[in-house]
N, C-alpha and C positions, 0 to 999 in steps of 0.2 A: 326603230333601229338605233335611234340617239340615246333611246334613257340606256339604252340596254350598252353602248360605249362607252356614258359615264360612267356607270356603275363599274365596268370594268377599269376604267381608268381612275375611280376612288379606290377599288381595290386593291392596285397596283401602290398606289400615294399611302395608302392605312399602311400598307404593308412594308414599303418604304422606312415608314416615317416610326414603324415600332422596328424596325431593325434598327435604327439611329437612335432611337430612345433608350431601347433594351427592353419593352415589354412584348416581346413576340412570343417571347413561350406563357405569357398568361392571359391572353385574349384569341380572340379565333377569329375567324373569318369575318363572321357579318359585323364584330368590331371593328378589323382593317375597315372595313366596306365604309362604316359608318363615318369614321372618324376621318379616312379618306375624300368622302363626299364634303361634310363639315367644314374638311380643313380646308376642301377647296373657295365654299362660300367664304368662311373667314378670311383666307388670305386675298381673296378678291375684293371682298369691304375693305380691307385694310389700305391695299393697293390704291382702289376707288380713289375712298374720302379720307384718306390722308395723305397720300402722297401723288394725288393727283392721277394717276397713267391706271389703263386698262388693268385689272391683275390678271384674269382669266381669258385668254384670245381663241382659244380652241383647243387642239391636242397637239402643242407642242412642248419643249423643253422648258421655258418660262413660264407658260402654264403651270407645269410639272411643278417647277421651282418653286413657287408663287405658293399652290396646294400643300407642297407639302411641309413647307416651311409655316403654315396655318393650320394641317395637323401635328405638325410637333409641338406647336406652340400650346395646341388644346390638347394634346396627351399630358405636356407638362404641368399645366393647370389642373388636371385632374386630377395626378398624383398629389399634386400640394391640395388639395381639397380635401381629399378622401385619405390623405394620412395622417 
């Protein structure tokens, strides 16, 4: 029952975080999902071993925060890659 709550709560962060972006109308679902889950690792390393504190605590708001501020980060890099 956990993979299957993250996966909903990457979902939620992917799809967040292309709303903020602006790329929701050209990716689809199992992108949110992806980039969602992604961003959450990312922003959790980032968190970690740089600035010292937990990034990812469970399924709260600074969780959320943390996630989705590390997939926007890796949607923005992507666009500057692939353009």
């Amino acid at each position: 029952m956990g993979l299957l709550l993250w996966i909903i709560f990457g979902a939620l962060v992917g799809w967040v975080a292309s709303l903020v972006i602006g790329t929701n109308k050209s990716q689809g679902i199992l992108m949110d999902v992806a980039l969602g889950l992604l961003g959450a690792l990312v922003g959790g390393l980032v968190m970690n071993f740089f600035l010292g504190t937990p990034g990812i605590t469970g399924f709260n708001i600074s969780s959320f925060i943390v996630s989705l501020l590390g997939a926007m980060a890796l949607v923005w890099i992507g666009r500057r890659l692939l353009v």
